[in-house]
N, C-alpha and C positions, 0 to 999 in steps of 0.2 A: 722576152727572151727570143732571139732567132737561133734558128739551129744551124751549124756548123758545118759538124760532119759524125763519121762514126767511127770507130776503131774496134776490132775487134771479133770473135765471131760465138753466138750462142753456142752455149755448149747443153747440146740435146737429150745428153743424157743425166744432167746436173738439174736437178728444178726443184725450190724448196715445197713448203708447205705451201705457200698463198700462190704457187702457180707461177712463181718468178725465174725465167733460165738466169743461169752465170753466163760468165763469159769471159774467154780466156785471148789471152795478149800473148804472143809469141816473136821473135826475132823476124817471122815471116810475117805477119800483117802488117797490113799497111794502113796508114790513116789513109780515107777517101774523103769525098764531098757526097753523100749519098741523096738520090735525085731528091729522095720525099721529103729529105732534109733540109736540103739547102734553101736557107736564107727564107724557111717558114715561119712565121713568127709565131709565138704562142705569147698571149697577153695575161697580165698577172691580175686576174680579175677573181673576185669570188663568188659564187654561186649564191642565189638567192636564199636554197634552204639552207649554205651552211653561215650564213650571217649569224650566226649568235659564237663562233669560232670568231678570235681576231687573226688568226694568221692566215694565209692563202697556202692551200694544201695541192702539193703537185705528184700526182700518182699515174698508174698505169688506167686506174678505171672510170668508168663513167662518173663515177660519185666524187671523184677529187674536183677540187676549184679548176685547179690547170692540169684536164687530161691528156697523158702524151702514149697513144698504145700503141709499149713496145715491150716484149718479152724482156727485157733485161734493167726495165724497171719496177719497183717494186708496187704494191698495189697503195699504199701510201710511203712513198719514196723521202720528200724534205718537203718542207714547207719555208716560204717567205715570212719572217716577224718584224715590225715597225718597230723599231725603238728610239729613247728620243737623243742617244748618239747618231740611228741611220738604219738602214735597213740590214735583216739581217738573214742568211740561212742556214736550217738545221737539219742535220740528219734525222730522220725518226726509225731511224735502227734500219736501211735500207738491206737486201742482199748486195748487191754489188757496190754499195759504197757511193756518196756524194764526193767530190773534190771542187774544192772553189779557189783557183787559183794554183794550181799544183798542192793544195794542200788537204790531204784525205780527212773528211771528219769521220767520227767516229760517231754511234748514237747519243743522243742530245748533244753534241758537240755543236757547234754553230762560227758562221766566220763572218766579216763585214762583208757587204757587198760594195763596189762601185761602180759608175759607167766602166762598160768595157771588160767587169770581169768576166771571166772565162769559167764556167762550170759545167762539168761533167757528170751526169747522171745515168745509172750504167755505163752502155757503150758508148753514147751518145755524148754529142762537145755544144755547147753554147754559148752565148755572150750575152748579156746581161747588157742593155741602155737603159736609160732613163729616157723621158721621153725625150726631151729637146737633142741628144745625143740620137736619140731613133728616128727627128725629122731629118737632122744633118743628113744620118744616111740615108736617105728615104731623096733626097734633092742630089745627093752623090750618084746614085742610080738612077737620074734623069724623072726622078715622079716628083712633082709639086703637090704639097697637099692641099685639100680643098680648104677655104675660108669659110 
C-alpha cells in the first residue's frame, strides 16, 4: 500500500474505548498530500508471531502485521484475506470506517481488491498495487530496482 494523502481533522474531544480519535469532514477541508504520507509504502507482510493467523492484520499498534500509527485508525482497523477468487479486505468493526473504493464496509463486510484500488482507512487515502504494478511505478519515478 502507498499512502496518498489525508482528509480531514481529528476531532479531540471524540475518542472511543481503545484510544481511537474520529474525525470529521467538513465543506472546509481539504484533501492534502500530507508530507509523512506521501508515497510511503507500507508492505503487506505478516509478523512472525502472528503466523498461525491467515489474514494480515492492519492497525494502529505495534502488535498488527501492518502498523500505521495514526490516531484515527483503529487499533485493529481491516485486515487483508486471500481467497481463491483474489484478495480481499475486511472491516473488523473499525471506528472510523474502512472504504475500498468509494464503497464504505461495514463490520465483517469485505470488498475485492485490485491493482490501483484506492482505500481509506480513517482519515488516511491509499492505493493498493500488486507487486509488478509497484515496480512500474517505482521505474515511472526514475528508481530501477536492484536484480
Amino acid at each position: 500500500m502507498i499512502g496518498v494523502g489525508i482528509l480531514g481533522l481529528l476531532d479531540d474531544k471524540s475518542r472511543n474505548s481503545d484510544g481511537t480519535f474520529r474525525f470529521t469532514v467538513d465543506d472546509q477541508s481539504e484533501y492534502f498530500r500530507s508530507a509523512a504520507l506521501v508515497d510511503r509504502v507500507w508492505f503487506l507482510v505478516k509478523k512472525p508471531q502472528n503466523r498461525k493467523e491467515l489474514r494480515i492484520v492492519v492497525g494502529r499498534t505495534a502488535e498488527a502485521d501492518v502498523s500505521i500509527p495514526e490516531l484515527s485508525i483503529s487499533t485493529d482497523h481491516c485486515a487483508f484475506e486471500a481467497t481463491p477468487f483474489g484478495l480481499r479486505l475486511v472491516d473488523l468493526g473499525s471506528t472510523n470506517g474502512t472504504i475500498v473504493d468509494g464503497g464504505l464496509l461495514h463490520e465483517g463486510e469485505s470488498a475485492a481488491l485490485r491493482s490501483g484500488s484506492k482505500i481509506v482507512l480513517g482519515r488516511f487515502e491509499f492505493e493498493y498495487l500488486r507487486h509488478k504494478d509497484f515496480v512500474s511505478k517505482l521505474r515511472v519515478y526514475g528508481t530501477k530496482p536492484e536484480r
